[in-house]
C-alpha positions in Angstrom: 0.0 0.0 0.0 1.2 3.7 -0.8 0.9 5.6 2.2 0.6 8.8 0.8 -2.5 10.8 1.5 -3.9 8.0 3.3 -5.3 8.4 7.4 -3.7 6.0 9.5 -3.8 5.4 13.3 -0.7 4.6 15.2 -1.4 3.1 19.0 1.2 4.4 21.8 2.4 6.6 18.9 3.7 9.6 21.6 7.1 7.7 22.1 8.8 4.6 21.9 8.3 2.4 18.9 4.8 4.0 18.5 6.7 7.3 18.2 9.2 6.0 15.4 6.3 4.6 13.6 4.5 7.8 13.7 6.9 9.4 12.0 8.0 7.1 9.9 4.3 7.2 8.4 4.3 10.6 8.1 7.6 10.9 6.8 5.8 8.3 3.9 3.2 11.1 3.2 0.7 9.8 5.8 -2.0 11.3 7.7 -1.5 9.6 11.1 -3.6 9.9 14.6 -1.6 9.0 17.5 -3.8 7.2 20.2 -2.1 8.0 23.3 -2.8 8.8 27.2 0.1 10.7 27.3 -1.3 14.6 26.9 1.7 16.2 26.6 4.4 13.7 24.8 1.2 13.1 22.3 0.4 16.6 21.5 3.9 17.5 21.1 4.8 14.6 18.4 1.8 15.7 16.9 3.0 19.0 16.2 6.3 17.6 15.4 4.7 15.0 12.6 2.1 17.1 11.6 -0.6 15.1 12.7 -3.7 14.3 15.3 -3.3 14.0 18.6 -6.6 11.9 20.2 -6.6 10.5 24.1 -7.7 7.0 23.7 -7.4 4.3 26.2 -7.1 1.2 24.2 -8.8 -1.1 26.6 -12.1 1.0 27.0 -14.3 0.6 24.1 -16.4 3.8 24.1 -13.4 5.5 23.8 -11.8 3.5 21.1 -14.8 3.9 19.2 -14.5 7.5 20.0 -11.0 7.9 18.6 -11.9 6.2 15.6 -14.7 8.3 14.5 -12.5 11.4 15.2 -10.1 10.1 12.7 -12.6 9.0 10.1 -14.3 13.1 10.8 -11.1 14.7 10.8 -8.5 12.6 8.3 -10.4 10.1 6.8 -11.1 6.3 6.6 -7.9 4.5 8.4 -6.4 2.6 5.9 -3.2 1.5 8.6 -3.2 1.1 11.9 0.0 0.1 14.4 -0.8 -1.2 17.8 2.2 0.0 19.8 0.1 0.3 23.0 1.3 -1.8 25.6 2.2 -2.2 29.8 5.2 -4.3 31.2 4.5 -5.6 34.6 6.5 -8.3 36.5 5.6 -11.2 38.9 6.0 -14.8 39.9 3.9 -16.9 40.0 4.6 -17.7 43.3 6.8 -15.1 45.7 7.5 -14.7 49.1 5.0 -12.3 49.5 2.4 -15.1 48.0 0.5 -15.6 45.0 0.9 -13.6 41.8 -1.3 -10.4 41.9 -4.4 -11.6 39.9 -5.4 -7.7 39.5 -2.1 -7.1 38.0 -2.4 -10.3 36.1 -5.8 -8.7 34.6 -4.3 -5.5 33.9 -2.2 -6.5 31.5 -3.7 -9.0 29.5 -6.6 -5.9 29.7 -4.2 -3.5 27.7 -1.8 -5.4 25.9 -4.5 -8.1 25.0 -8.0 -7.0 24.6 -7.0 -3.5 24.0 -5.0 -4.8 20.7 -8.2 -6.7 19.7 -10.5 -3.9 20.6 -8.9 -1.5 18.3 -8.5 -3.9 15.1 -12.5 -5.1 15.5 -13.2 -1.0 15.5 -10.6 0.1 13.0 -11.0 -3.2 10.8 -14.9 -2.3 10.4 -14.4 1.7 9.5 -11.4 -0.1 6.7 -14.4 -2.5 5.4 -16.7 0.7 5.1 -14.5 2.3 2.2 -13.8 1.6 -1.5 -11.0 -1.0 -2.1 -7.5 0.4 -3.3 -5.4 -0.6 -6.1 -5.4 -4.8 -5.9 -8.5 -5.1 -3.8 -6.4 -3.4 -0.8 -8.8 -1.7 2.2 -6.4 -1.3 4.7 -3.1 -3.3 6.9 -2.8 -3.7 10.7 0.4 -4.3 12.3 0.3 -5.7 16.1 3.5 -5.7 18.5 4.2 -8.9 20.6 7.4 -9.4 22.0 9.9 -12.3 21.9 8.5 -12.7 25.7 5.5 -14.3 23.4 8.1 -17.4 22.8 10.9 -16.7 24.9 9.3 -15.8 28.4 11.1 -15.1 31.3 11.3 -15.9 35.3 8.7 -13.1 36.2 6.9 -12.6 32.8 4.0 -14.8 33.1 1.3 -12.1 32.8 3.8 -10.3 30.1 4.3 -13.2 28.0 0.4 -14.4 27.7 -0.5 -10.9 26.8 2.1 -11.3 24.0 1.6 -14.7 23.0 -2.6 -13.9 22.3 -1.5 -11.3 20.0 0.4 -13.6 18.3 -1.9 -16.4 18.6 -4.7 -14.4 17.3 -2.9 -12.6 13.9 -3.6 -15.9 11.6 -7.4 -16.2 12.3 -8.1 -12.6 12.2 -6.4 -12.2 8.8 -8.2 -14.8 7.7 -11.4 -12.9 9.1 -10.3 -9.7 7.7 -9.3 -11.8 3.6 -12.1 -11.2 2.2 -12.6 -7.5 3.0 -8.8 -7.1 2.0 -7.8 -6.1 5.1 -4.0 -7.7 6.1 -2.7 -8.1 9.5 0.7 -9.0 11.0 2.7 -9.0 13.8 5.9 -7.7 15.1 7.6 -9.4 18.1 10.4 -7.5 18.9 13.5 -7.8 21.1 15.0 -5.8 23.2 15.0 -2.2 22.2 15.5 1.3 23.5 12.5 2.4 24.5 11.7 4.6 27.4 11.8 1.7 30.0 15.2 0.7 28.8 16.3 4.8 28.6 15.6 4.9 31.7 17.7 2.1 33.0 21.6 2.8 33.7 23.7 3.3 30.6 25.6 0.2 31.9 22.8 -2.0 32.4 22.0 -1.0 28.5 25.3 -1.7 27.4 25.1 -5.1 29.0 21.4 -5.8 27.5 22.7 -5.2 24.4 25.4 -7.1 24.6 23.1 -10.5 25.0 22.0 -9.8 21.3 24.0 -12.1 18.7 24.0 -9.6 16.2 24.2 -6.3 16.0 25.2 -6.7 19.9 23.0 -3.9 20.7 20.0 -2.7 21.6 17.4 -2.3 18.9 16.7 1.4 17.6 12.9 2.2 17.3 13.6 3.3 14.0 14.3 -0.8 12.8 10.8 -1.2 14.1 9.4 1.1 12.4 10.9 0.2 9.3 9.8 -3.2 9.7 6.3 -2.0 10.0 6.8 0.1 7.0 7.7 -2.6 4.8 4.6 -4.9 5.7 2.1 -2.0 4.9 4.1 -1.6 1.5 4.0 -5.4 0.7 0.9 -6.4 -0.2 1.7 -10.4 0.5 2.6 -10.1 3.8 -0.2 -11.3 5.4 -1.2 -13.5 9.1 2.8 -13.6 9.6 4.1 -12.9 13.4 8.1 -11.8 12.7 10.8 -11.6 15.4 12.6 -8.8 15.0 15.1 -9.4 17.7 18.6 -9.4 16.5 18.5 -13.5 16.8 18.3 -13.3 20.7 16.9 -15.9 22.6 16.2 -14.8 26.1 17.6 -16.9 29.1 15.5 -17.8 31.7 15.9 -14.4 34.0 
């Protein structure tokens, strides 16, 4: 898909890999929405892209559905949408303090999980509502899981299930979404330098990184986004999950 001129929604899109992506799209010639919670870091990338700023909270539906009618109002039918938004929370299953947090549990599966789903169902219908594009295209979701999804770690059980749905559901919905020529895929990603790794010690980075085969490094939001550029511009990637991860395998903790 050609990018230019076309609306398209980026989840998480104030920083991070969201952020990259953002720009990235409207670097492309992209009218792109960032969903967000963050006021300030949203409004301000979207006077730095160019583009439209809407508080969403992924997980809540009205508001989802909310966002997504502002977009269609104010840019158009979304034709791409990139589900950045996610939470990283940490537990065993059993600690000293007792039994995992079930609330916390919840919590995550709630955002990373059902708030992925809720915005494809609601984005994937307003894509269905317009006229095809060149080759039958409507429009191309891209979903981020993690390697946690394969690779989880000591501590990561709520993490890794969130992660492993998303991949676990990208097959079946593209094959919902065939017909209506809407594609979805998935990104699971290493480790990268988002804000929860910038805020880590520059050692503790430098030693992350150096646990990646190749480059020994930490990822650069920019890869992702690049990466998610190329499966909106290929029309036969399609119900594919791709590790993006610098051939890392995690260890245990």
């Amino acid at each position: 898909m050609n990018v230019k001129g076309q609306a398209a929604i980026v989840t998480g899109g104030a920083s991070g890999l969201g952020g990259a992506t953002a720009s990235a799209l409207a670097a492309a010639g992209a009218k792109v929405a960032i969903f967000d919670l963050q006021d300030e870091l949203g409004e301000q990338k979207a006077r730095e892209i160019g583009g439209l700023f809407v508080k969403t909270n992924v997980a809540d539906a009205a508001s989802v559905e909310a966002s997504v009618k502002t977009v269609v109002e104010k840019l158009g039918t979304p034709r791409v949408v990139v589900n950045c938004a996610g939470i990283g929370r940490s537990g065993r299953t059993i600690s000293k303090s007792g039994p995992h947090d079930l609330a916390m549990f919840s919590q995550v599966i709630q955002v990373n999980l059902i708030g992925t789903f809720n915005v494809i169902r609601i984005a994937a219908y307003a894509m269905s509502q317009a006229e095809p594009l060149d080759g039958g295209e409507r429009g191309v979701i891209v979903n981020t899981a993690s390697v946690a999804a394969f690779d989880g770690q000591i501590g990561q059980a709520a993490y890794s299930a969130s992660k492993g749905g998303v991949v676990g559901m990208t097959l079946p919905i593209a094959r919902d979404l065939a017909s209506l020529g809407v594609r979805v895929c998935t990104i699971a990603p290493g480790l990268f330098l988002t804000p929860m790794m910038m805020s880590l010690p520059a050692e503790a980075q430098k030693s992350l990184g150096a646990q990646v085969p190749f480059p020994s490094r930490l990822g650069d939001p920019k890869e992702y986004a690049q990466l998610a550029m190329s499966i909106v511009e290929n029309p036969m990637l399609n119900g594919e999950t791709i590790r993006l991860d610098g051939a890392i395998r995690m260890a245990p903790k």
